[in-house]
C-alpha positions in Angstrom: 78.6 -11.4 71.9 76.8 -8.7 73.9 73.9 -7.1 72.0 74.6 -3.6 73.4 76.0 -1.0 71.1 77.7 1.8 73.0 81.2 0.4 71.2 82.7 -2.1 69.1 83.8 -5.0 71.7 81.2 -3.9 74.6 82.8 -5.4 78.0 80.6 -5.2 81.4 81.6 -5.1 84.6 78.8 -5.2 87.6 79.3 -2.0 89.6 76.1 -2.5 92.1 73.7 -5.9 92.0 69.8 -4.1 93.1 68.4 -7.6 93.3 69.3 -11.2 92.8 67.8 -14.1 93.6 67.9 -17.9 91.6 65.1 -16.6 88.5 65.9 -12.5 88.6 68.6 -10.0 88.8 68.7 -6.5 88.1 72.2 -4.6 87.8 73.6 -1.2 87.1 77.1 -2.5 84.8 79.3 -0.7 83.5 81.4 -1.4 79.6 85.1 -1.0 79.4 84.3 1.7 77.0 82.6 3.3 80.5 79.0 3.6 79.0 76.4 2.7 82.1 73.7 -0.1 81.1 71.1 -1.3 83.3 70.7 -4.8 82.9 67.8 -7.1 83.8 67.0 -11.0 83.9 64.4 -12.8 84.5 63.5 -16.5 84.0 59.8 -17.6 84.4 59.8 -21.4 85.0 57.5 -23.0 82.8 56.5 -26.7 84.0 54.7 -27.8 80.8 57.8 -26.7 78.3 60.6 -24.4 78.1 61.4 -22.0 80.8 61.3 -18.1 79.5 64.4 -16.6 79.9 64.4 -12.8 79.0 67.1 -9.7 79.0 66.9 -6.6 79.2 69.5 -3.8 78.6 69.2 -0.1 79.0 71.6 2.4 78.2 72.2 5.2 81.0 73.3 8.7 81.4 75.4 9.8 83.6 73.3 11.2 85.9 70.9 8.1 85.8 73.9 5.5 86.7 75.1 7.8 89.7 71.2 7.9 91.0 71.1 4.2 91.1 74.9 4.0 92.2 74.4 5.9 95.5 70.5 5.6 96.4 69.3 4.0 99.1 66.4 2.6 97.6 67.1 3.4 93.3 63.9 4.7 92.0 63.3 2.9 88.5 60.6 4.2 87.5 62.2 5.7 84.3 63.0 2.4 82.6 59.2 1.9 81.4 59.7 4.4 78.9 63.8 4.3 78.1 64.8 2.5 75.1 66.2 -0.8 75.3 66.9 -4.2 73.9 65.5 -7.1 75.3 66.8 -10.9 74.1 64.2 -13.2 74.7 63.6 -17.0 72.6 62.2 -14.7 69.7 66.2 -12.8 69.6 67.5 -9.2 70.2 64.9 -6.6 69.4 65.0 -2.6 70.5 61.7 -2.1 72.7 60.5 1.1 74.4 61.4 0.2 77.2 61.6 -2.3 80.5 60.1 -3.0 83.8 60.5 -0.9 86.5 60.5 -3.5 89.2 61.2 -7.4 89.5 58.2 -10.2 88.7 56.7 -10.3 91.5 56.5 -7.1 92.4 59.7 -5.9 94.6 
C-alpha cells in the first residue's frame, strides 16, 4: 500500500518522468483521486551490505504540478522545504522535506 494520504485507496499514474536512470527517478504522478505528488527514488549501492533504497513523496498544489508539467527545465528548488514522507529501511516517516536535485548532482 502507498504511504500517501490525499485519499483512502491512493492510485498514481506517472504524468511526466524528470529523470530516470538504473539507481534514480524523479516523477511528477498523479492519484486517481487527482491529487499531484512528486515522487523521488534513489538507490545508493552499497558493496559491503545492503543497498539504500529511499522514497520520497511530496504532495503538490496545483500550481506546483502545472510548473513542472510544462517547464522546460522544472525548477525544484521548493521541495527542500515542502513536507513529505520518505520510506527508507527505517519505514515511512513525514520529514520537512526532499532534495531538490538527483545524487549526483543533476
Amino acid at each position: 500500500m502507498l504511504p500517501i494520504d490525499c485519499c483512502t485507496q491512493p492510485a498514481l499514474s506517472k504524468r511526466r518522468v524528470l529523470h530516470d536512470s538504473s539507481h534514480a527517478s524523479e516523477t511528477v504522478v498523479q492519484c486517481a483521486c487527482e491529487a499531484y505528488w512528486f515522487h523521488r527514488f534513489h538507490e545508493w549501492s552499497n558493496f559491503d551490505g545492503p543497498d539504500d533504497l529511499t522514497t520520497w513523496y511530496t504532495r503538490l498544489t496545483a500550481a506546483e504540478a502545472e510548473r513542472l508539467l510544462t517547464a522546460d527545465k522544472p525548477d525544484l528548488g521548493f521541495l527542500p522545504t515542502k513536507p513529505s514522507i520518505m520510506v527508507d529501511a527505517n519505514g515511512v516517516q513525514r520529514v520537512d522535506g526532499q532534495p531538490d536535485r538527483t545524487y549526483g548532482g543533476t
